[in-house]
N, C-alpha and C positions, 0 to 999 in steps of 0.2 A: 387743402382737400380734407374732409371729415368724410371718412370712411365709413365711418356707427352712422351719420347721419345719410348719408349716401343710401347705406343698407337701407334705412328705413322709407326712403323716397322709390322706391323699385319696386316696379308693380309686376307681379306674375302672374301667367294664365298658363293651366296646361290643357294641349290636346291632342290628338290621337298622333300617334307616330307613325309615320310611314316605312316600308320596309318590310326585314325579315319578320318572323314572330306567331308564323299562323295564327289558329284564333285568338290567343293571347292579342294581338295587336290591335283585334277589332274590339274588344273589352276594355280595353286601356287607356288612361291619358300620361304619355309617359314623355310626349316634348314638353320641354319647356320652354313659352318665350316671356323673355323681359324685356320691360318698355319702365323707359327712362328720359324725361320732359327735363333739358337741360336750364331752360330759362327758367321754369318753379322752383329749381333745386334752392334751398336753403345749405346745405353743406357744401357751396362753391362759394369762390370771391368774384366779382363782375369781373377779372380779368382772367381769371378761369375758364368763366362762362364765353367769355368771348373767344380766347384762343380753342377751346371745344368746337365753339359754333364754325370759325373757322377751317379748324382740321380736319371735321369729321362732315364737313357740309355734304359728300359724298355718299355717307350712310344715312342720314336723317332724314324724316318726313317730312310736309308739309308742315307740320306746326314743332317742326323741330324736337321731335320725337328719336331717341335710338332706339332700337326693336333689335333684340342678339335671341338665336334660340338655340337650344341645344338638344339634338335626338339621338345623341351615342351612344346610353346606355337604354337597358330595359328599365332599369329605375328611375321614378322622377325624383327621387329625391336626389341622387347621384349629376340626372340633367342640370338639377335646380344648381347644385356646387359647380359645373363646369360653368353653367351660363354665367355664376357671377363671378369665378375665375378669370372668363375672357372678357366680361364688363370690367374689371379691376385694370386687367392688363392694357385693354383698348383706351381707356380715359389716362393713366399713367404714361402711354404712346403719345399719345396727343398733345400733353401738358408738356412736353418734353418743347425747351425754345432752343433750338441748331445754333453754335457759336455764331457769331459775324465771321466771316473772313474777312482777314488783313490784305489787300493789295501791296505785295510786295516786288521789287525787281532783283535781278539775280544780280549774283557777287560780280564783281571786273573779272575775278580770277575764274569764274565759272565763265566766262563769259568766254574768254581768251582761250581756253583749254579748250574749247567746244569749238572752235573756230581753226585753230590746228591740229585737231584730230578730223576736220573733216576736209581741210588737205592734204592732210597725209592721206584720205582714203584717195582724194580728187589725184594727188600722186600715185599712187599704189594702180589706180586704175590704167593713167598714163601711161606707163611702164610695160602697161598687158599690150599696147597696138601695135601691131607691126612696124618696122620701118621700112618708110617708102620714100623714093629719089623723087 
């Protein structure tokens, strides 16, 4: 992943925020959203591209677009640094491949312990019932 390259494939649009701000708000374009075309990208490798297309199929458009915006601050320049904050974080998430797990079986000795500790309880209990003739 080419980060510099990244940055420069990331198209931003701002506009009006919604919320607090009185007429400030209505003057303003202080969201930001970015939109990021994972198949154009030039700073992925195909197997990048694919495990994205993948993990993120959930957030993506139609033409496989991601769309993140951000309206936290009253400054767009402050939105613009979060939105590619949580674009960094989001595609770093993704690219992420979970170990395999191992199919493994438990020890004899686990095995055995766990099997007389649950007659000793099956005992313990015995012991509580009354005796009856």
């Amino acid at each position: 992943m080419n980060k510099e390259q990244l940055l420069k494939e990331l198209n931003f649009k701002a506009v009006r925020s919604s919320g607090a701000g009185g007429q400030h708000v209505n003057k303003v374009s202080s969201k930001v959203e970015l939109t990021f075309t994972i198949e154009d990208s030039e700073g992925l490798t195909d197997e990048e591209k694919e495990l994205l297309l993948k993990n993120l199929d959930n957030r993506l458009s139609k033409d496989n677009a991601l769309t993140l915006s951000s309206q936290e601050s009253r400054s767009q320049h402050r939105n613009k640094e979060l939105v590619i904050e949580r674009f960094f974080n989001l595609i770093e998430q993704a690219l992420v491949v979970p170990k395999v797990r191992k199919a493994t079986k438990p020890k004899k000795a686990a095995v055995t312990k766990r099997l007389d500790e649950k007659k000793q309880r099956a005992e313990k209990k015995e012991n509580r019932k009354k005796f009856r003739f």
